[in-house]
C-alpha positions as a Markdown table, in Angstrom:
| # | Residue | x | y | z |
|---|---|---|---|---|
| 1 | Unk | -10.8 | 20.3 | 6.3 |
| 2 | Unk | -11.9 | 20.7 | 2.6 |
| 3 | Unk | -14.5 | 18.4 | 0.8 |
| 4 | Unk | -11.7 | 17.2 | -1.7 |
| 5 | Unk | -9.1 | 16.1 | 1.2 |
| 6 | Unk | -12.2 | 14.3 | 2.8 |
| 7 | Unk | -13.2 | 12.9 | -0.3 |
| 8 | Unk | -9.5 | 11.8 | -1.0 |
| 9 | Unk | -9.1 | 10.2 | 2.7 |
| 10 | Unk | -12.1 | 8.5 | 2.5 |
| 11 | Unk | -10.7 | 6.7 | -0.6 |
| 12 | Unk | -7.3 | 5.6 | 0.4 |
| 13 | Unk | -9.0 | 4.6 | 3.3 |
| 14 | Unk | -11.3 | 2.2 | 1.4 |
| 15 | Unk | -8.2 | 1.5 | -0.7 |
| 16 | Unk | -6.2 | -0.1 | 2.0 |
| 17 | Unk | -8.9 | -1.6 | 3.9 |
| 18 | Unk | -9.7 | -3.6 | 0.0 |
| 19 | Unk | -6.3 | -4.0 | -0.3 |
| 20 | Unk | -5.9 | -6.6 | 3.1 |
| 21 | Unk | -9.0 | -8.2 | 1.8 |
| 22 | Unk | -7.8 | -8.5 | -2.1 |
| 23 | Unk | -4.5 | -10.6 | 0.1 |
| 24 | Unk | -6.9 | -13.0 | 1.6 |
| 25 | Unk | -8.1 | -14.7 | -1.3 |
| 26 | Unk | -9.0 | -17.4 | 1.0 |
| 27 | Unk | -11.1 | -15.5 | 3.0 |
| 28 | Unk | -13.3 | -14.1 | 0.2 |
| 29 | Unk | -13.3 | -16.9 | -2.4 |
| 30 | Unk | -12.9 | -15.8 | -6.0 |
| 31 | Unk | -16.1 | -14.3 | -6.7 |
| 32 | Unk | -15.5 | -11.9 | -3.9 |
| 33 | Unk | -12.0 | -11.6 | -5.0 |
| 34 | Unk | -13.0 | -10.1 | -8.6 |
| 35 | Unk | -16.0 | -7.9 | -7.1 |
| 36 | Unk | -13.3 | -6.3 | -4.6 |
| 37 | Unk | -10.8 | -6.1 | -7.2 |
| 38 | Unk | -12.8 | -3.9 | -9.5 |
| 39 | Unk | -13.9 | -1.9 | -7.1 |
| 40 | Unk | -9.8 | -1.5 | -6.2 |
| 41 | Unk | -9.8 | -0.4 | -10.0 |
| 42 | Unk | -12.7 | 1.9 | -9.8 |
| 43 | Unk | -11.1 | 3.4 | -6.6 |
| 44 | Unk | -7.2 | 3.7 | -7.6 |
| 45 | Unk | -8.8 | 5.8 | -10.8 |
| 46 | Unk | -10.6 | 8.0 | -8.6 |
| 47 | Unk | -7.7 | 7.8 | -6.3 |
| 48 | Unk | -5.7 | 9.7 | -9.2 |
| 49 | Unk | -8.0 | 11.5 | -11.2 |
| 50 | Unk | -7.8 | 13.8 | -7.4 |
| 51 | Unk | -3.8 | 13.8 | -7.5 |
| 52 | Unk | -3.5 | 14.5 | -11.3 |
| 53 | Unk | -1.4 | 17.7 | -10.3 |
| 54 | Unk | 1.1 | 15.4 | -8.8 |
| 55 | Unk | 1.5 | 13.9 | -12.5 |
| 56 | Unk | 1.8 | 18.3 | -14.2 |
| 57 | Unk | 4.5 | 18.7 | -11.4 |
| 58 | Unk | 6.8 | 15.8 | -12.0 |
| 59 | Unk | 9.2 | 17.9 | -14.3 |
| 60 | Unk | 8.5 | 21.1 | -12.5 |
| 61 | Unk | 11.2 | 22.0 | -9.3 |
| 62 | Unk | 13.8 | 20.6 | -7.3 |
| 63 | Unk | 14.7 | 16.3 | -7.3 |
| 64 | Unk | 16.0 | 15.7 | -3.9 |
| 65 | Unk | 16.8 | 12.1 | -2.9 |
| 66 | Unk | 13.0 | 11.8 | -1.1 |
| 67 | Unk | 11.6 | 13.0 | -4.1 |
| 68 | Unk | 13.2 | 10.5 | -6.7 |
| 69 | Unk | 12.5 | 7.6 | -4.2 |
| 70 | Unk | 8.8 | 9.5 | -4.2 |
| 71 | Unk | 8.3 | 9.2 | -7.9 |
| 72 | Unk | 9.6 | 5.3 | -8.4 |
| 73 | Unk | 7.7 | 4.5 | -5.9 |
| 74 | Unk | 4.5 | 5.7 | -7.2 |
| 75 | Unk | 5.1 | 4.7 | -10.7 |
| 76 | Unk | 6.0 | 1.2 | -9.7 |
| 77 | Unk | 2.8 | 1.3 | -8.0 |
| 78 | Unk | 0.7 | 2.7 | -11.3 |
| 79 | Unk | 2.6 | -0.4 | -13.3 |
| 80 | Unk | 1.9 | -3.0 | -10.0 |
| 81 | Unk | -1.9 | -2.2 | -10.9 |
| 82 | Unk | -1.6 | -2.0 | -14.3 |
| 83 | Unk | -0.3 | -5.4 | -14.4 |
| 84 | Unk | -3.2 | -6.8 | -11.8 |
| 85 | Unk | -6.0 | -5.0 | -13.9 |
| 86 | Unk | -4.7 | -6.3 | -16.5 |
| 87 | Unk | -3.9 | -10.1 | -15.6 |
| 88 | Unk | -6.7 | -9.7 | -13.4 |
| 89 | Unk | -9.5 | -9.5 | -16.5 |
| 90 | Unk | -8.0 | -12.6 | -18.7 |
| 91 | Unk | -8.1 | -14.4 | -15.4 |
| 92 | Unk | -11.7 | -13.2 | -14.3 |
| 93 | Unk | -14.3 | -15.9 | -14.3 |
| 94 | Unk | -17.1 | -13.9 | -13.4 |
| 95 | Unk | -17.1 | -10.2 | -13.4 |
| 96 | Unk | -15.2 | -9.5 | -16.6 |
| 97 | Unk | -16.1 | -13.2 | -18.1 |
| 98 | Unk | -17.8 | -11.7 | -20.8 |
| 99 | Unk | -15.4 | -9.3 | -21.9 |
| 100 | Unk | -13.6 | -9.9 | -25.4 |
| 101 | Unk | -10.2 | -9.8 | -23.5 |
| 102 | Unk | -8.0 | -13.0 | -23.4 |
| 103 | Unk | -4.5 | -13.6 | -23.5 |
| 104 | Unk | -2.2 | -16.4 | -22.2 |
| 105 | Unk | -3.5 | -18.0 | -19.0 |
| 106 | Unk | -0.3 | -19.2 | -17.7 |
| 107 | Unk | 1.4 | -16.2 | -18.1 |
| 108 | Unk | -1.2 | -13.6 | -17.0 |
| 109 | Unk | -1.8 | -15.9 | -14.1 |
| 110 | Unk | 2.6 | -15.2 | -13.3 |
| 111 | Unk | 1.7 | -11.9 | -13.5 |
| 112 | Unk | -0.9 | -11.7 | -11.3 |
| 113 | Unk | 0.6 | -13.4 | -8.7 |
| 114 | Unk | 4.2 | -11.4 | -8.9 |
| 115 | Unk | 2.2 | -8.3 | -9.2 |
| 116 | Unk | -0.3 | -8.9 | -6.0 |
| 117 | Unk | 2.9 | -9.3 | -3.6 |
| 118 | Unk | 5.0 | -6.4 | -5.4 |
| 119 | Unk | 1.5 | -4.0 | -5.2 |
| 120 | Unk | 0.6 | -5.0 | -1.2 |
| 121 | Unk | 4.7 | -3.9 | -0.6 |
| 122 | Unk | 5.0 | -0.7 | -3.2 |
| 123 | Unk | 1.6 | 0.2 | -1.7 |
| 124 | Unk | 2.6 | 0.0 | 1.7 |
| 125 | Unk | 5.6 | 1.8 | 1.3 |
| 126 | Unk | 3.5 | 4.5 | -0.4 |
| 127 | Unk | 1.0 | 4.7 | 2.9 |
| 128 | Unk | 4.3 | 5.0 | 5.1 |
| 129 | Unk | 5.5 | 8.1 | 3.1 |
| 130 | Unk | 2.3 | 10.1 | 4.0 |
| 131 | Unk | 2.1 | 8.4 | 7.5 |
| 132 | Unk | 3.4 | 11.9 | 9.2 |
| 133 | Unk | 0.2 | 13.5 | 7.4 |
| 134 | Unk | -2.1 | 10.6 | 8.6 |
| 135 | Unk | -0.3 | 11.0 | 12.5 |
| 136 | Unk | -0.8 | 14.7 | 11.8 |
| 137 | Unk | -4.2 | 15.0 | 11.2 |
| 138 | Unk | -5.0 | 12.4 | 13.9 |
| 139 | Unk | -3.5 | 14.7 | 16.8 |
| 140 | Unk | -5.5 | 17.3 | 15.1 |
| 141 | Unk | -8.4 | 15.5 | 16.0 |
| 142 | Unk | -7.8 | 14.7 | 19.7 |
| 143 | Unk | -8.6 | 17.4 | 21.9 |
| 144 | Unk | -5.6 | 17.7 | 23.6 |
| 145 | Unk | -2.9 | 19.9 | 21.8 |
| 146 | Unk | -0.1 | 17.6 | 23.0 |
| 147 | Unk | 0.2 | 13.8 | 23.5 |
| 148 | Unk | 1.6 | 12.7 | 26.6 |
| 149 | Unk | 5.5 | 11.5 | 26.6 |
| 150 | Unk | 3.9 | 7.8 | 28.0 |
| 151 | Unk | 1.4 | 7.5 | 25.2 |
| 152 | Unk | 4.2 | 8.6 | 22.4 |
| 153 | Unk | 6.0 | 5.7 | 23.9 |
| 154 | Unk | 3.6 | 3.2 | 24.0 |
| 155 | Unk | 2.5 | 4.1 | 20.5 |
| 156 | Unk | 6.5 | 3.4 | 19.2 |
| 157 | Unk | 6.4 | 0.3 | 21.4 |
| 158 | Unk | 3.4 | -1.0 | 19.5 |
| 159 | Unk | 4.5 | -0.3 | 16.3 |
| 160 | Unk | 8.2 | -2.0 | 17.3 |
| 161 | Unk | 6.0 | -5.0 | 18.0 |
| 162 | Unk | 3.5 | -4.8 | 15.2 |
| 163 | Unk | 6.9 | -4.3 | 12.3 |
| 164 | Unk | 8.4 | -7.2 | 14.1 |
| 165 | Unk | 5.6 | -9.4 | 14.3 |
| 166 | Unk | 5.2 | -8.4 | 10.4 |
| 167 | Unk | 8.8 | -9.5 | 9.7 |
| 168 | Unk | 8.5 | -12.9 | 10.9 |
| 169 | Unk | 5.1 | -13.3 | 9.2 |
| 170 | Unk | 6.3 | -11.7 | 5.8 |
| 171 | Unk | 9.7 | -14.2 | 6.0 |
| 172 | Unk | 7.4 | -17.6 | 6.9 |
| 173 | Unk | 5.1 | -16.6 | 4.3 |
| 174 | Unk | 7.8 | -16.9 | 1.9 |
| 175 | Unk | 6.4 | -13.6 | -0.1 |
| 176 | Unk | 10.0 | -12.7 | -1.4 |
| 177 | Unk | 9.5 | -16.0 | -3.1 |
| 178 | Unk | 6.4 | -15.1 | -4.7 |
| 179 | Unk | 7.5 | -11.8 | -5.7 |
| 180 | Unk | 10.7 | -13.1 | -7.3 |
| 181 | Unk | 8.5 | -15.9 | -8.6 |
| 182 | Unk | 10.8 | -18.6 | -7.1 |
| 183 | Unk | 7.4 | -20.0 | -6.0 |
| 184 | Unk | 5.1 | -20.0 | -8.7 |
| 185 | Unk | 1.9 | -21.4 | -6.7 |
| 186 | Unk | 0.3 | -19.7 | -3.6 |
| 187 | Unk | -0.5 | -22.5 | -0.8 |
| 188 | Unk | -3.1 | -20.6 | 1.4 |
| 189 | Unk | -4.1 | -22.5 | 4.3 |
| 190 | Unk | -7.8 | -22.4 | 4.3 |
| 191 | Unk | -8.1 | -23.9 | 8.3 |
| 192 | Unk | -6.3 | -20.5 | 9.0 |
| 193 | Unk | -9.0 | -17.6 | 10.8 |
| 194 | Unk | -10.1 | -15.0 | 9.1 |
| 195 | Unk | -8.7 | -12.9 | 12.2 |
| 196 | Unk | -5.2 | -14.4 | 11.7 |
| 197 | Unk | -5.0 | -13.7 | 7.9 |
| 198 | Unk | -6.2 | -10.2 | 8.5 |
| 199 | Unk | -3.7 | -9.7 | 11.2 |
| 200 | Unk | -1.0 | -11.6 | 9.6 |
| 201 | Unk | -1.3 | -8.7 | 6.6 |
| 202 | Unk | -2.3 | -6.0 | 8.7 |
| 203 | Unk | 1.5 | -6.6 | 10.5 |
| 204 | Unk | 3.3 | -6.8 | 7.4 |
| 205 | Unk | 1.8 | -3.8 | 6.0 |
| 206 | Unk | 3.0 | -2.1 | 9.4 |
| 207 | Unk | 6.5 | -3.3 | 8.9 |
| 208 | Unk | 6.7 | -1.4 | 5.2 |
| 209 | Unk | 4.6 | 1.3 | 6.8 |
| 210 | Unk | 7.2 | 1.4 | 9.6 |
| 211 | Unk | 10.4 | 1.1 | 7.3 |
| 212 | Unk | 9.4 | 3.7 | 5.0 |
| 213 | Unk | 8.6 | 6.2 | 7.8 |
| 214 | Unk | 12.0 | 5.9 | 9.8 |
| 215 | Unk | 14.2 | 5.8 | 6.5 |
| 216 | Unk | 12.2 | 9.0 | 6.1 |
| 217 | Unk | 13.1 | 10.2 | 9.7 |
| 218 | Unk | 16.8 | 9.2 | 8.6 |
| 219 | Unk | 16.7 | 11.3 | 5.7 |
| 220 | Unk | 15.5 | 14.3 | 7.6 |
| 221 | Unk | 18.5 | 13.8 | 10.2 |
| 222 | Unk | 21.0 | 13.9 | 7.3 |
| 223 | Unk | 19.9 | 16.5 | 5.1 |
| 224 | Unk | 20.2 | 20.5 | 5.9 |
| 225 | Unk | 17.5 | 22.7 | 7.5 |
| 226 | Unk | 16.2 | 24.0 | 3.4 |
| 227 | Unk | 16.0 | 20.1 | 2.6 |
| 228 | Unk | 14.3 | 18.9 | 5.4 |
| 229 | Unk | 11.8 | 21.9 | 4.3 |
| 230 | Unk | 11.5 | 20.1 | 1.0 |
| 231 | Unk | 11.3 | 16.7 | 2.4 |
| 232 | Unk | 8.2 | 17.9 | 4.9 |
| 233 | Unk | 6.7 | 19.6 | 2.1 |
| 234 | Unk | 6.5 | 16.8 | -0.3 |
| 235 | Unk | 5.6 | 13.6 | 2.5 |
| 236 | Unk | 2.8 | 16.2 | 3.9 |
């Protein structure tokens, strides 16, 4: 494997392990919360300063279906963190106190809060469209060539459990609520483990993660074989 691919796995590795920990506000307490969200800034740079090409290449060949879902994915994404970074500073009380940045409190804090639940999906959705890379270079690292049909099995049985688990979670969190900003105020529940948060999120994340991969699987099924080339090529 190349220095840059290590370098860019290492990242979005850090990126979504900051990610569950930027969702559990009331785990870290602000202070944290600021420190780990500029270091989510300092990373999602980095993150595409190493995938500029993907920006040169976005008027260069063929749109299929995956590709367009692709792209407004990934731009929704930029603007999700373009909205926190920005929100993020007026509302700072610490790390970027001292920075001659204000604006209206109310509404950055609106934006912060729509932006946080729109990110955690868009970003998830983003981590299950290279999930057949990350599966891919995990079977590259076991030493057997092939998994066994009962471990392929068990694997889909856990992630059934861990997407439906996520579901229920995601629904009695009420986070289309907060995304749609029907619910303007997050009630965290700060008698809740630190192990429950984390799992709570780590299960929804699997249910976008899960989505997004099978409506990829779906698209492969009903496209011809010179698509499904396409399609591999740009999830891989």
């Amino acid at each position: 494997m190349k220095p840059r691919m290590k370098i860019k796995i290492v990242i979005d590795l850090l990126m979504t392990v900051l990610l569950l920990l930027l969702m559990s506000c009331q785990i870290t307490g602000q202070e944290l919360h600021e420190w780990i969200g500029a270091g989510m800034i300092v990373l999602f740079l980095l993150h595409n300063i190493l995938n500029i090409r993907w920006y040169g290449n976005l008027f260069k060949g063929k749109y299929t279906l995956l590709r367009v879902l692709q792209v407004l994915i990934n731009i929704s994404v930029l603007a999700s963190m373009l909205c926190l970074g920005f929100s993020g500073i007026v509302l700072s009380r610490y790390v970027f106190a001292e920075l001659p940045i204000g604006g209206p409190m109310a509404t950055a804090r609106t934006m912060h809060l729509a932006a946080s639940y729109w990110g955690f999906v868009l970003m998830s959705i983003h981590l299950g469209f290279h999930w057949s890379m990350i599966l891919g270079m995990f079977r590259r690292l076991r030493s057997e060539k092939k998994m066994s049909a009962v471990f392929v099995w068990l694997m889909r049985f856990a992630a059934i459990c861990i997407a439906g688990y996520g579901a229920y979670c995601f629904y009695s969190a009420g986070i289309v609520s907060y995304m749609f900003l029907k619910q303007e105020f997050v009630f965290f529940d700060f008698e809740q483990s630190a192990v429950s948060v984390f799992a709570e999120y780590i299960a929804m994340m699997g249910l976008w993660v899960f989505i997004s991969l099978y409506a990829i699987k779906g698209l492969m099924i009903l496209t011809s074989k010179k698509e499904r080339t396409e399609i591999e090529h740009e999830v891989g």
